[in-house]
Phi, psi and omega in degrees: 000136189276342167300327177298305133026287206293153184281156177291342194271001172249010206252158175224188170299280185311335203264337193294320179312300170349280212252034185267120179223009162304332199264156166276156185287183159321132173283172228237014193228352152305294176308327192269340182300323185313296148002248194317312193280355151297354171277102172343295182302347183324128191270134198269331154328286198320318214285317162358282212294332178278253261291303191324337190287299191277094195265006157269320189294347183258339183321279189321319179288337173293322176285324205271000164295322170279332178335167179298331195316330196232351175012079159274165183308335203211157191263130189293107189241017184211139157325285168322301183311304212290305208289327170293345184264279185307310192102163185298295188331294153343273182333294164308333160264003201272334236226323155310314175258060213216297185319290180313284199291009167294331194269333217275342154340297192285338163304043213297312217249022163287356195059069171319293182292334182277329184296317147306323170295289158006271179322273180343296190317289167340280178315324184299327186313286185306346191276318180306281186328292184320323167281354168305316199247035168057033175291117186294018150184114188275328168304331158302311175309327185305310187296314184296322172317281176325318213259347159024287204243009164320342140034265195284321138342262176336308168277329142348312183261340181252002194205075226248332183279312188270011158296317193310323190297294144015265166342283180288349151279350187265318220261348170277343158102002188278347175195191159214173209317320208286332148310304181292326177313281166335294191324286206260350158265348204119326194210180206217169171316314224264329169308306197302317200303295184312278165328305168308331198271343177290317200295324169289354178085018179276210191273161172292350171309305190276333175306294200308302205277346163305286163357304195253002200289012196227000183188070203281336193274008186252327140019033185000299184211012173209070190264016143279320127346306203271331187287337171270309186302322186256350187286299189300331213275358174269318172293349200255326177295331199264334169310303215071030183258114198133184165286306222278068162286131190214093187274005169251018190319167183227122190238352155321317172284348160303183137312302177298336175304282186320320197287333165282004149074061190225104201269216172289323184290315187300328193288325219256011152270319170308341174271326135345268175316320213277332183297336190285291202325297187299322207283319165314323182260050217247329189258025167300320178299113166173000000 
């Protein structure tokens, strides 16, 4: 692969960004629902009939429509029921993040299963937190949770020997990516990430809160976000789900905690919850 190539003294973000031709794009029944759901007025036949055209994607929505996440009365058994149930919006981040967990798929040689639980988590994380703390739309939290560390992939598949190296010092427990990243390129999972989401047309939000998820109180204009994002993404480190383990965080003492006014009693039903979810959604993945 020629992005594996470039010399260090040349390589940046943007050129890295550039030349990523590993991932599959945005699927293309994605992009018109997004389309179409910029119209107030959008019509819900339409976006029906484009999820129905993708029968894993439609599979994948169904499942995770019935899942504990939304633990409706009655099981949802049609694309048409769920958008008549949920609504467009809903449908449409549900159907992004499905889109997102396409890629992470595609990761054969990441140490798949840690990168994926990881992901998963995190997002279940972030959909929780967020209704804690009134985020007005936890399915956005939800997407952004998942696409977090989309990243990681991404310097993996373009850069696979000193990632690699990467990989196997995080997993020795001597640091972690976002450090090592900074070290040895300049930039971290959390820049590359912000970009694929610029590249997919996703909201500047989720750009963002990608971006900062690692320093969320630095946030320019969606520091509640970046401040949820990086919160799941530390329950999921103190969990010990992932590469990255640390089971004595003090996660109270964060920042993203204080700033999010969410203290020890508050953590720690949330850490409840998000383990019934995840353990509840286990079979999503698929």
């Amino acid at each position: 692969m020629a992005s594996a190539q470039i010399d260090h003294e040349q390589l940046n973000l943007s050129s890295l960004i550039a030349t990523v031709k590993d991932l599959p794009p945005m699927p293309t029944v994605v992009m018109k629902v997004m389309e179409i759901t910029q119209d107030p007025d959008a019509s819900v036949s339409k976006v029906q009939l484009l999820i129905s055209q993708d029968q894993a994607l439609s599979a994948k929505i169904l499942r995770i429509v019935n899942s504990a996440m939304y633990s409706l009365r009655r099981e949802v058994s049609t694309v048409s029921h769920a958008v008549a149930v949920l609504g467009i919006e809903t449908v449409k981040s549900v159907i992004m993040a499905a889109s997102v967990e396409r890629v992470f798929q595609t990761a054969k040689d990441l140490g798949t299963k840690l990168l994926a639980d990881h992901s998963w988590g995190t997002a279940v994380a972030a959909r929780t937190i967020a209704r804690r703390v009134r985020y007005p739309n936890v399915e956005e939290a939800l997407i952004c949770g998942l696409m977090h560390d989309i990243g990681k992939p991404v310097l993996l598949q373009n850069l696979k020997t000193r990632y690699t190296e990467i990989i196997s010092q995080v997993y020795a427990g001597n640091s972690n990516f976002h450090q090592l990243e900074l070290l040895a390129f300049g930039f971290s999972h959390a820049h590359v990430g912000a970009l694929m989401a610029r590249k997919w047309n996703f909201p500047a939000q989720l750009a963002e809160a990608v971006a900062y998820h690692h320093s969320p109180i630095s946030a320019p204009t969606h520091k509640q976000l970046a401040c949820v994002i990086n919160l799941a993404n530390l329950f999921m480190i103190s969990m010990g789900i992932g590469f990255e383990k640390n089971k004595g965080l003090v996660l109270e003492k964060q920042a993203s905690a204080e700033y999010l006014k969410l203290n020890e009693p508050a953590l720690v039903a949330l850490s409840s919850e998000i383990k019934s979810v995840i353990q509840a959604t286990a079979n999503l993945r698929r």
